[in-house]
Structure formats: structure tokens, C-alpha cells
N, C-alpha and C positions, 0 to 999 in steps of 0.2 A: 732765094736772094732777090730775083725780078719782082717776087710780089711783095715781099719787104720795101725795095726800093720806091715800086710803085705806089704803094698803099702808106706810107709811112711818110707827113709831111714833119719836121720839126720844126718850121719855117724861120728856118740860121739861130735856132736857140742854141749855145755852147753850153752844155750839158757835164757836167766831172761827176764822175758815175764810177763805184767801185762794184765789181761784177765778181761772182765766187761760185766758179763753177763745180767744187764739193769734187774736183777728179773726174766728173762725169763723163760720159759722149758728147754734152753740149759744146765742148769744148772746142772742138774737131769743128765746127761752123760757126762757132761764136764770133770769132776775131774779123771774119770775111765778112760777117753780116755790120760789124760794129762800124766798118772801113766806110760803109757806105754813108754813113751818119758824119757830122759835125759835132762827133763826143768826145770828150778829153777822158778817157778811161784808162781803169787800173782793172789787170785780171789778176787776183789770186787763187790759187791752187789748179791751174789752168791748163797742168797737165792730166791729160787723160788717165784714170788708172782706175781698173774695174773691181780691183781687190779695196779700196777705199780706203786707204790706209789713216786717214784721219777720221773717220766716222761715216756711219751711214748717211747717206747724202741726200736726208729728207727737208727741207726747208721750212716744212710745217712745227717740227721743232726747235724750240727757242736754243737753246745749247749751241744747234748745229750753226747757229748765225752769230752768234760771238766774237772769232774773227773779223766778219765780215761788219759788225756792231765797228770794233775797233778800227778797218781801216779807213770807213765812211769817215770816221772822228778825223781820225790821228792826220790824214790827207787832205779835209777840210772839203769834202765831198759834200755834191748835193743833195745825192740818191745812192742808195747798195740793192743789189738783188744779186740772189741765191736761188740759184737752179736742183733739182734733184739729178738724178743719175744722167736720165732721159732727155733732159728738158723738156718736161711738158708739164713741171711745177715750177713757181715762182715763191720765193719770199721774198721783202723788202724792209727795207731798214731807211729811217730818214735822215737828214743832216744832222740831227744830233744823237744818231746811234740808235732809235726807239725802232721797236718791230712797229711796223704797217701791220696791224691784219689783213688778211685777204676779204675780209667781210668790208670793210673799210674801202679797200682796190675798188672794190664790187659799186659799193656807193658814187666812187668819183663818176666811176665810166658807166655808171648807168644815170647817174644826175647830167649828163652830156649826151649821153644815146637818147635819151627818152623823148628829146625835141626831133633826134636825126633820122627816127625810126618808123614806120610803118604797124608794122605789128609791134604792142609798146607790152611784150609778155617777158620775164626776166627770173631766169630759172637761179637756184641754188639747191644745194642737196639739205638732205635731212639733221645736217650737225650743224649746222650754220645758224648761229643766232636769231631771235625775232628783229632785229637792228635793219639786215637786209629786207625783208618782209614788209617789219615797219614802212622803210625809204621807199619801197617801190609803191604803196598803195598812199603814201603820202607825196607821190608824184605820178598819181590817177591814172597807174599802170599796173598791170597783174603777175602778182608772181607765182610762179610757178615753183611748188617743193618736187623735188625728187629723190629717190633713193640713192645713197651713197654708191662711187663706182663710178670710174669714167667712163665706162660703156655703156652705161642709164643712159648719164647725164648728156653724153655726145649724141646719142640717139632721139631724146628727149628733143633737143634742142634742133637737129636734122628735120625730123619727122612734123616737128609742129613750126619750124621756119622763125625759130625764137632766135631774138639777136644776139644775146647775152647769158653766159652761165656762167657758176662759178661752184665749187668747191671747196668745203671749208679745211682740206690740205692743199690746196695752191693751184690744181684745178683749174684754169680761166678757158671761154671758146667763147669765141667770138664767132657770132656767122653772121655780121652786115655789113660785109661786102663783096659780092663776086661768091666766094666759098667758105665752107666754114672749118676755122681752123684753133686748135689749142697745142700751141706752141707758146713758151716762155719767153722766148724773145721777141717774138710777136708782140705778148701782152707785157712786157716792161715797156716795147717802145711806143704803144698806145696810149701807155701813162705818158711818158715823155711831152 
């Protein structure tokens, strides 16, 4: 929560954000972290329950973000994001209901790292469209593919000191700044 606070500026933007944590563990720290922000939020399904009773809590599937499509609309939200079990996957959904892909994610925050960074190298794994590829060598930076697996890709990204990876199941690590971390709430509030 320190490094959230620390590292997270939204500089007083009021943000209405519907959040769907799929029953997960995220749950259990979401709301403490959300406190510290200036967000107008809605949590559904936001009790914890490891039996999943609504569906597997993959966010990389479209299905599973349908509610979460509906309450962006229905509440007149700016933004939705959908956690998997763990939190350390994201989906998102934008003001009018449409999935964000994560390849997409990948582009914002790497068309804004790419000025802020040092080492300008930008991993994605092996399912990930040529879209990310494309972005990064058309913003005279290297990208780097890796094998599918968050223990590659965290390693990948450790080891060579890369700032940014991504996952084309919801996957995001950031590592520029301080340590590197892939946490979903992390990476919704970086979009932010």
C-alpha cells in the first residue's frame, strides 16, 4: 500500500471505475488500496470465494467480463477492470462497455515509458499480436518476444533490466521504478 501510494500520482483526476474482482484474493486488498486514491468506484462480486461460483476468474476471457461490460454502461463509468483469482491479471473494459486488449494496455504505457526510460527494451510473450512489435520498433525501441509463462516473462524482464512486459492473458510488470512488480492493481492504476 506505501508503494502504491508513493508511486501512484493521479494528480486529483476523479476517476468512476467499476472494478470485478471474479470472487478472487484481490479482494481482501483492493478496497484499502482503492481508499488511498481520489476514485469514485463500484466493486462487484467483491466477496472473496475460492470455489468461484460464478465462473473461472480468468479475465483474458471475454464472457468472463460481461457483467463487468454491463456495469461500466449501466453506472455511466469511465473505466472497468477485472482481476483474475490472484490479482496479477487484469482485463479492461472502457466507457462504453468494449474490451481494451491487453496488447492495446501494452501500447499506451509503452508510447509514455518510451520518453521516461533508459533502457527503451519492451518485452511481450509469444501470443501477443505483431501490433505490440509493430509499436515498439515504430517508437525506435526493441522489443523483446518471450515465451509464454509468468515466470519467463518476470525473469526476462529482471535479468535484462527491461521496463515493461506484458502478457497476452493480462500479465503486465512493470520494472521502472525502484522494483519490479506485476500486480493488477498496480497496472489499472498506471493506466489511470
Amino acid at each position: 500500500l506505501n508503494y502504491l501510494k508513493n508511486n501512484i500520482n493521479l494528480k486529483e483526476k476523479a476517476f468512476k471505475i467499476v472494478l470485478y474482482s471474479a470472487k478472487g484474493s484481490v479482494t481482501s486488498i483492493l478496497e484499502y488500496a482503492l481508499r488511498l486514491f481520489n476514485l469514485n468506484y463500484i466493486i462487484i462480486n467483491g466477496n472473496s470465494d475460492g470455489s468461484f461460483p460464478n465462473h473461472h476468474p480468468d479475465p483474458s476471457v471475454s464472457e468472463n467480463l460481461r457483467e463487468l461490460q454491463e456495469a461500466v454502461v449501466n453506472n455511466n463509468a469511465d473505466v472497468g477492470f477485472g482481476f483474475d483469482g490472484d490479482g496479477d491479471r487484469l482485463g479492461i473494459v472502457d466507457n462504453k462497455g468494449n474490451i481494451v486488449s491487453i496488447e492495446h494496455y501494452a501500447i499506451l504505457i509503452i508510447r509514455k515509458l518510451v520518453n521516461e526510460v533508459n533502457n527503451k527494451k519492451f518485452l511481450y510473450d509469444a501470443k501477443c499480436s505483431d501490433i505490440v512489435k509493430d509499436e515498439i520498433i515504430k517508437l525506435n525501441a526493441t522489443p523483446i518476444i518471450c515465451r509464454t509463462g509468468s515466470s519467463y516473462t518476470q525473469e526476462k524482464i529482471n535479468k535484462e533490466n527491461i521496463p515493461f512486459g506484458i502478457q497476452y492473458v493480462g500479465h503486465i510488470g512493470f520494472n521502472d521504478r525502484y522494483y519490479s512488480t506485476e500486480s493488477a492493481i498496480y497496472a489499472f492504476l498506471r493506466l489511470l
